[in-house]
C-alpha positions as CSV (number, residue, x, y, z in Angstrom):
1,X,45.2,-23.7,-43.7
2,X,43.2,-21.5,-41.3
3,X,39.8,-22.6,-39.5
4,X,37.7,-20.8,-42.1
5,X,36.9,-24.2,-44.0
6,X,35.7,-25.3,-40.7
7,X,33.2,-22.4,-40.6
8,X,32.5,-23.0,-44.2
9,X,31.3,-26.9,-44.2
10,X,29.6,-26.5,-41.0
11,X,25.5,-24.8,-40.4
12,X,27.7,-23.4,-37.2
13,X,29.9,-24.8,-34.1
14,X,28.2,-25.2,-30.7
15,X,31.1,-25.2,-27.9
16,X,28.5,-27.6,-25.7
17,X,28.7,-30.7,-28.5
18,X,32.0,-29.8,-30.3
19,X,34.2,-27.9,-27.6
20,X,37.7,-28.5,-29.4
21,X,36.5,-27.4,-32.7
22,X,34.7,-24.0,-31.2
23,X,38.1,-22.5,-29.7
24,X,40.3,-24.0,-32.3
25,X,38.0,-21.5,-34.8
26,X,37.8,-18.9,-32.2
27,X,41.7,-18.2,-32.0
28,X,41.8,-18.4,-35.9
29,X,39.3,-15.7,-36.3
30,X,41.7,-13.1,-36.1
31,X,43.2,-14.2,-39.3
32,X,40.2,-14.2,-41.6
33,X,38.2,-11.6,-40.1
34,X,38.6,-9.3,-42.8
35,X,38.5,-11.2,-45.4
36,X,34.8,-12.4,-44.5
37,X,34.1,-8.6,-43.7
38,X,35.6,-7.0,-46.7
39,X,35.3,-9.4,-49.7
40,X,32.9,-11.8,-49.0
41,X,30.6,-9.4,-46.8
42,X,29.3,-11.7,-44.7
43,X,28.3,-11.3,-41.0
44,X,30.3,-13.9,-38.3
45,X,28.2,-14.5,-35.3
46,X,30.5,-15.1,-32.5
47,X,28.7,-15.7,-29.1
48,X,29.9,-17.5,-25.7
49,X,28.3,-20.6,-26.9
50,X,28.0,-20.6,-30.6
51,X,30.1,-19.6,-34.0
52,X,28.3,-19.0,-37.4
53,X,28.9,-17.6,-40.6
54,X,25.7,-16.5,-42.5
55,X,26.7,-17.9,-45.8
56,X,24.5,-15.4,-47.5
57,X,24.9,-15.8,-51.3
58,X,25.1,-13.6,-54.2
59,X,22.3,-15.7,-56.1
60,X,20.0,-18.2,-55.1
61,X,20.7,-21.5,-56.5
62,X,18.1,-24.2,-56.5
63,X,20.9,-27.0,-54.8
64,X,20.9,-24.1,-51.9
65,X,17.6,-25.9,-50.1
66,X,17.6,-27.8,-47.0
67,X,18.6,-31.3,-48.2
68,X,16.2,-33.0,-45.7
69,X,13.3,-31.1,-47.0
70,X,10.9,-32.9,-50.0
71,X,8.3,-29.9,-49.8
72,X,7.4,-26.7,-49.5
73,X,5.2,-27.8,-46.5
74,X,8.5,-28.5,-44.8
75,X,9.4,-25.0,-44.9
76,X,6.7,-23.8,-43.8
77,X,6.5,-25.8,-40.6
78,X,10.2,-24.6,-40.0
79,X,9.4,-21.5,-40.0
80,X,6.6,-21.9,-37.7
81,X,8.8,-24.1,-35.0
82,X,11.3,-21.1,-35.2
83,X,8.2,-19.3,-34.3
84,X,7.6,-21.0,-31.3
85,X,10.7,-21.5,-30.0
86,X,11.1,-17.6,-30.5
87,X,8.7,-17.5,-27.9
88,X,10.0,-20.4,-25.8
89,X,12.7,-19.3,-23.0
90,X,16.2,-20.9,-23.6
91,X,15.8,-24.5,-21.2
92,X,12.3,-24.6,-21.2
93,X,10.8,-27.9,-21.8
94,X,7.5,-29.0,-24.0
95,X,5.6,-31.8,-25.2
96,X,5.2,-32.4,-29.1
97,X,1.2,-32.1,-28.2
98,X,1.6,-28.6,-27.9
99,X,4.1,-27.8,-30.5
100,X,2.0,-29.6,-32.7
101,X,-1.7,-27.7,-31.8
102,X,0.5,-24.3,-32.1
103,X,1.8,-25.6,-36.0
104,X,-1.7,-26.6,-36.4
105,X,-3.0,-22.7,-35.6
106,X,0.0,-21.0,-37.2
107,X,-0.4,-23.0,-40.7
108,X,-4.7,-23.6,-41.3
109,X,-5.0,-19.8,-42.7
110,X,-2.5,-20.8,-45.3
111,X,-2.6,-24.4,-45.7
112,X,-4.6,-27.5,-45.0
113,X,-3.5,-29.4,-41.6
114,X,-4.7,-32.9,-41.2
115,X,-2.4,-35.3,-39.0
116,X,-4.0,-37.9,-39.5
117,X,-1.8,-37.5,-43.2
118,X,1.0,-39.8,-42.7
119,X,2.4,-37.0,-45.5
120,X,1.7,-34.2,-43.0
121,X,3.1,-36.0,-40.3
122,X,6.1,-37.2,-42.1
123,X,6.7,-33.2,-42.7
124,X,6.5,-32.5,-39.1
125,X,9.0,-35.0,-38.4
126,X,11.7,-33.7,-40.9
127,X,11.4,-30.8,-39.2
128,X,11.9,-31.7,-36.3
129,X,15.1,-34.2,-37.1
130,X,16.6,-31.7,-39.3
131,X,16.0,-29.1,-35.9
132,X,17.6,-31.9,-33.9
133,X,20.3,-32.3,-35.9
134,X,21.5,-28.6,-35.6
135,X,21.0,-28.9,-31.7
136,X,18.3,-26.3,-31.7
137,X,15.9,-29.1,-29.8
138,X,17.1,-31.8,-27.7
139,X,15.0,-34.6,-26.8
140,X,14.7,-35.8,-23.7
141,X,11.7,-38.6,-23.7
142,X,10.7,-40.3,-26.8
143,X,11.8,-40.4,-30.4
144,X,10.3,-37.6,-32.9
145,X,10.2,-40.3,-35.6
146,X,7.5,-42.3,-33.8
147,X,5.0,-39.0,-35.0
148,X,4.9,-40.4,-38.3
149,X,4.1,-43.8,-37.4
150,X,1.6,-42.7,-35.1
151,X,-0.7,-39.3,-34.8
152,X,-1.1,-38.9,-30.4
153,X,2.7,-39.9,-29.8
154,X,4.1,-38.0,-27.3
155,X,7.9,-36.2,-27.4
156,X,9.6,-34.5,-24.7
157,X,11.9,-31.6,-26.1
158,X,13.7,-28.9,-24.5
159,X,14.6,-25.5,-26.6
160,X,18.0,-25.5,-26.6
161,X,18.2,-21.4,-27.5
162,X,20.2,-21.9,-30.5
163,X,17.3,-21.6,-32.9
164,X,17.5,-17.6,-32.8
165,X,20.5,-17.6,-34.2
166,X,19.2,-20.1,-37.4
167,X,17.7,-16.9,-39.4
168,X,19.1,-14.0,-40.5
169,X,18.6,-10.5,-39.5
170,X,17.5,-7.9,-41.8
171,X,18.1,-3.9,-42.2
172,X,14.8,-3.5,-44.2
173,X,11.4,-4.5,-43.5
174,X,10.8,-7.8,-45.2
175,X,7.1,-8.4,-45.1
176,X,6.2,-7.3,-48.3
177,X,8.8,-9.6,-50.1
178,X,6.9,-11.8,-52.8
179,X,10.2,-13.8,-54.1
180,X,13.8,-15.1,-53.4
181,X,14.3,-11.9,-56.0
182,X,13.5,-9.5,-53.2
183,X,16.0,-10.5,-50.6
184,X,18.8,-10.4,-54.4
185,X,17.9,-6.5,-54.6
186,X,18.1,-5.8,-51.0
187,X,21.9,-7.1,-50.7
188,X,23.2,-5.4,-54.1
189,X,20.7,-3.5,-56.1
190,X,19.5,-0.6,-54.0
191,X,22.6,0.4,-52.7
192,X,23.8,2.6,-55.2
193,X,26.5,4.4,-53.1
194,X,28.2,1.5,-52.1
195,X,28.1,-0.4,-55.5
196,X,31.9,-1.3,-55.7
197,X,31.9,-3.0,-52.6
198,X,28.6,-4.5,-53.1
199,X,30.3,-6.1,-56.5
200,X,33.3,-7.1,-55.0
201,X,31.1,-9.1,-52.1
202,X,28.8,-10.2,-54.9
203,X,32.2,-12.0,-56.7
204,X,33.6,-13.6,-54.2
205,X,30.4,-14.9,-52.7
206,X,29.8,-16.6,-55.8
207,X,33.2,-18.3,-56.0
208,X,33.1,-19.0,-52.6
209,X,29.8,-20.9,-52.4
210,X,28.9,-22.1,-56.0
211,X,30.6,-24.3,-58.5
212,X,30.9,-21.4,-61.4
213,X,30.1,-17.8,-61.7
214,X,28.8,-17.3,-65.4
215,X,28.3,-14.2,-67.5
216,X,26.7,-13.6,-70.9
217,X,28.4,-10.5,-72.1
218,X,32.1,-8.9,-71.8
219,X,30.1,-5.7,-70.3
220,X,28.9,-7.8,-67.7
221,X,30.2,-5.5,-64.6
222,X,31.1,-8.9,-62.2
223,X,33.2,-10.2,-65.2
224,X,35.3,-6.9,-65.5
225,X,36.2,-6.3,-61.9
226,X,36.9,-10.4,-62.1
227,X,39.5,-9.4,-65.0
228,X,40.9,-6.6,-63.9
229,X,41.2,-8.0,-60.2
230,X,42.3,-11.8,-61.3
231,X,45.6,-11.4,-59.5
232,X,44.3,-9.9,-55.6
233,X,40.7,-12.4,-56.2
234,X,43.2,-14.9,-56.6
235,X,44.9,-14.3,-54.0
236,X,42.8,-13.8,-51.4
237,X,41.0,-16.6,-52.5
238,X,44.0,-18.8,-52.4
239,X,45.3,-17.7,-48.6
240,X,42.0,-17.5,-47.7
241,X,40.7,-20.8,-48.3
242,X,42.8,-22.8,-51.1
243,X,42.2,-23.5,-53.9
244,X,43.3,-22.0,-57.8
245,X,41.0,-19.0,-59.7
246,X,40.5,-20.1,-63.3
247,X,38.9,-17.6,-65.7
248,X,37.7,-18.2,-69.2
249,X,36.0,-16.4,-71.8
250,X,32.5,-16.8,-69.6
251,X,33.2,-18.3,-67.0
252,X,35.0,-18.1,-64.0
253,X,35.9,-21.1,-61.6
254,X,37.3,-22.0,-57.8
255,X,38.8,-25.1,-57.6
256,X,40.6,-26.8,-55.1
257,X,43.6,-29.2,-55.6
258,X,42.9,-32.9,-55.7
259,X,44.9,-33.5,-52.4
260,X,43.3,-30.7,-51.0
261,X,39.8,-30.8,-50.6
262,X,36.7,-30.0,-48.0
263,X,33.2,-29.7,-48.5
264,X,31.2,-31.4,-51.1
265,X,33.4,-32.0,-54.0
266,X,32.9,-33.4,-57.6
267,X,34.4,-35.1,-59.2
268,X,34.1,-37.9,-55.8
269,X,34.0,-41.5,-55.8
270,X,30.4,-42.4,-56.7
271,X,28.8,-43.8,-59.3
272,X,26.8,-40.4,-59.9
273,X,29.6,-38.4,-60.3
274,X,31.7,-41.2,-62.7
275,X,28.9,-41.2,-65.0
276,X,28.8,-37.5,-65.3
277,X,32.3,-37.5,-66.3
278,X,31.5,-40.1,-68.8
279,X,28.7,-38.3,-70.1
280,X,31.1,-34.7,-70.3
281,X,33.5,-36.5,-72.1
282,X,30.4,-37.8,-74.9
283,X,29.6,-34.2,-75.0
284,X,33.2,-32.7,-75.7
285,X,33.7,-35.6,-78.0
286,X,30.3,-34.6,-80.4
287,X,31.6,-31.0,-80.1
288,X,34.6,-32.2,-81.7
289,X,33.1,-34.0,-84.5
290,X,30.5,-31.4,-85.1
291,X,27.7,-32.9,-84.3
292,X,26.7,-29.9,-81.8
293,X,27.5,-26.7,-81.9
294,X,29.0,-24.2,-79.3
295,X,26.8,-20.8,-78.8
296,X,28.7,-17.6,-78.4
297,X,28.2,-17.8,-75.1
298,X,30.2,-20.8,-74.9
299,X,26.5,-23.0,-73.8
300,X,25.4,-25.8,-75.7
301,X,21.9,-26.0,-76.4
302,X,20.1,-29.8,-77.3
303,X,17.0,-30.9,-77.5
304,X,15.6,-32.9,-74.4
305,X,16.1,-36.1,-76.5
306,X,19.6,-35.6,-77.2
307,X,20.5,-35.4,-74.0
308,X,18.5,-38.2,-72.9
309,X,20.3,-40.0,-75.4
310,X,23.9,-39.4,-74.5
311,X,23.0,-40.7,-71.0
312,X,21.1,-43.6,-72.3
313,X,23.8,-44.4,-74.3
314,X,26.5,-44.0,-72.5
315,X,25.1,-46.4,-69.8
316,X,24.4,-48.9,-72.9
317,X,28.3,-48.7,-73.6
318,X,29.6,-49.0,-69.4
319,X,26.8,-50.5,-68.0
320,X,29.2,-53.6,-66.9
321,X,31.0,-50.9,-64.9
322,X,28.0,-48.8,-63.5
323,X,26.8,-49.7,-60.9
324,X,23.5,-52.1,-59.9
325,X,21.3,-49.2,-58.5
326,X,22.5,-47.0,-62.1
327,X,22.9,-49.8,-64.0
328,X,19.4,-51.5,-63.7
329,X,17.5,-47.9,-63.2
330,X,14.7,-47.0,-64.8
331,X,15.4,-44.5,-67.7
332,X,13.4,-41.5,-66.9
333,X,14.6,-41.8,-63.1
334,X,17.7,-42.1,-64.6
335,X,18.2,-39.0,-67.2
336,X,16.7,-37.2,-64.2
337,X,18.8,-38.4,-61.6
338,X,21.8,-37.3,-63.8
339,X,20.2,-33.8,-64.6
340,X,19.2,-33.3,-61.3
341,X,23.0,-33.8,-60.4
342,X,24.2,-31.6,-63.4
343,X,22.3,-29.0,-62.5
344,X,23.1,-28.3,-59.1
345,X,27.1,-28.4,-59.8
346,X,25.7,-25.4,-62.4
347,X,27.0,-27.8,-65.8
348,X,23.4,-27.8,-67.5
349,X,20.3,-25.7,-67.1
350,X,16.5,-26.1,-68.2
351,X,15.3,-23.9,-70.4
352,X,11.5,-24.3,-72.2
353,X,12.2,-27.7,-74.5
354,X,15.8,-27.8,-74.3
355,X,18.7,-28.9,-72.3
356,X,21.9,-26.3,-71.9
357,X,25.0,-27.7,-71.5
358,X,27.1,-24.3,-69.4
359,X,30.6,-24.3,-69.9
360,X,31.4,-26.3,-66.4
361,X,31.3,-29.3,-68.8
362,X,34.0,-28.9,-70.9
363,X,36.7,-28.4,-67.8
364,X,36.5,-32.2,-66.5
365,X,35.7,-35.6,-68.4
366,X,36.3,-39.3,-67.6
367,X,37.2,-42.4,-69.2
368,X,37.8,-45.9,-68.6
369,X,41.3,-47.5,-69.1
370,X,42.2,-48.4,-72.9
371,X,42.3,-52.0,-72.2
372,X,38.6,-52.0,-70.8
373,X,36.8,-53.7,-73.4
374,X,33.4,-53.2,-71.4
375,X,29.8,-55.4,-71.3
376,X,27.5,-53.6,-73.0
377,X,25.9,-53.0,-77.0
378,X,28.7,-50.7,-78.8
């Protein structure tokens, strides 16, 4: 398998933390330059010190977010460090007194700023962890975590030069963007003369980078070059990066082979993604009997109480084998802990009042071994 995966898991490769890995990529680039170039569309930024792919997506997905990051605030302040650092030269070193007094500046016309808010502060530090993480500070004296202990703690940082490379780089003027929507119609929309390629890109981006690429009607123009292409997406797909193309009626799927995995998978072993499966198979099983019924579009739509009750009752039924942190949590954390997970691996959706179930739900279930008699009420 070529280094591509590599690329794929990782934000990017510095060669100054993770030498080996940078030139192992660098002579495998050859071999899956055109793939990123042609199908997926993406840009590879190849520099003496640094490798990144901007994993640019065809849709925005809300599990797409910085995983650090609680709040919006946290955003904000990152984009206001880039800021600075922007300015910064590449070695230069500064105190967290004056990063903080230029955040301070940057962020009052659009946003209260009070450190002495252990929440504020607690923002800042994310931040600056999350920025630490991907090497584009490197501290030298103190720890940025004693900020949110403390308002006047002092950090010594130096800008490392690799934050420059964190954002991508646009064509168009972007100012007057209002939503995620804006940045959609910029890739594909208004590019009328090259809308083949834009669609092809927009395919395998999705099956790249997201657990399913759904579509509501047989017209859908994604879901007909998917058809008539199943064979070359396949393909390419497959030497590319592993993994098997499955296509259904409205859906369309990238999976990898058990034995055969990178990235975040699911199923895995935890006890989020076992109950899942136990809760898919409670869901095929009503289908079965008819006790829900399958839209044309192959969703399932449920009241919020239905769902709520599958989970609740399938934890009543396994809750010997769950365990202590899911067995013992509270219900409400619980149904939302589950659709929180559900969502983001694109198997159920929000909409209004009701829960729908997509058709990611009725590819995997789970179930206990016959002879498990279980603990809990039947």
């Amino acid at each position: 398998m070529n280094e591509i995966r590599t690329l794929m898991e990782k934000f990017w490769i510095c060669r100054d933390s993770d030498k080996e890995t940078f030139y192992k990529v660098k002579r495998d680039i050859p071999n899956f330059q055109r793939f990123i170039r042609e199908q997926l569309g993406w840009k590879l930024i190849h520099t003496e010190k640094l490798l990144k792919l901007e994993k640019r997506p065809a849709h925005a997905e809300a599990f797409m977010g910085i995983n650090e990051f609680t709040d919006i605030r946290d955003y904000c302040i990152l984009c206001v460090v880039l800021m600075y650092l922007e300015d910064a030269e590449e070695g230069k070193q500064f105190l967290l007194s004056e990063l903080i007094d230029y955040v301070e500046t940057q962020l009052k016309n659009y946003m209260p700023v009070d450190w002495t808010s252990f929440t504020q502060r607690k923002s800042l530090v994310r931040v600056l962890q999350y920025m630490e993480r991907l090497q584009m500070l490197r501290v030298y004296e103190g720890k940025s975590e004693s900020f949110s202990q403390e308002a006047g703690q002092e950090v010594l940082y130096e800008n490392t030069g690799y934050s420059k490379y964190f954002t991508s780089s646009f064509t168009t003027d972007i100012s007057g963007y209002e939503s995620w929507k804006d940045f959609e119609k910029t890739d594909f929309e208004e590019f009328e003369e090259n809308r083949g390629s834009r669609r092809i890109n927009r395919v395998y981006r999705q099956l790249a980078v997201c657990p399913a690429l759904y579509w509501d009607s047989t017209e859908d123009a994604d879901a007909l070059y998917l058809k008539n292409q199943r064979q070359w997406v396949g393909r390419y797909l497959r030497e590319n990066m592993g993994g098997n193309l499955e296509i259904y009626r409205n859906a369309a799927f990238f999976a990898l082979e058990a034995d055969d995995c990178y990235g975040t998978v699911h199923p895995r072993e935890a006890q989020i993604s076992e109950s899942v499966l136990l809760i898919c198979a409670e869901i095929q099983r009503r289908l079965e009997e008819g006790n829900i019924e399958l839209q044309e579009d192959e969703c399932i739509a449920m009241p919020e109480s239905t769902f709520r009750d599958i989970i609740v009752g399938s934890r009543r039924k396994w809750k010997d084998a769950w365990s202590k942190e899911y067995g013992e949590m509270d219900e409400d954390r619980l149904v939302e802990t589950i659709l929180k997970y559900m969502e983001d691996w694109m198997m159920a959706d929000r909409r209004e009042n009701q829960i729908v179930i997509l058709p990611a739900v009725g590819r995997l279930a789970g179930q206990y071994p016959a002879d498990y008699k279980g603990g809990g009420e039947e």
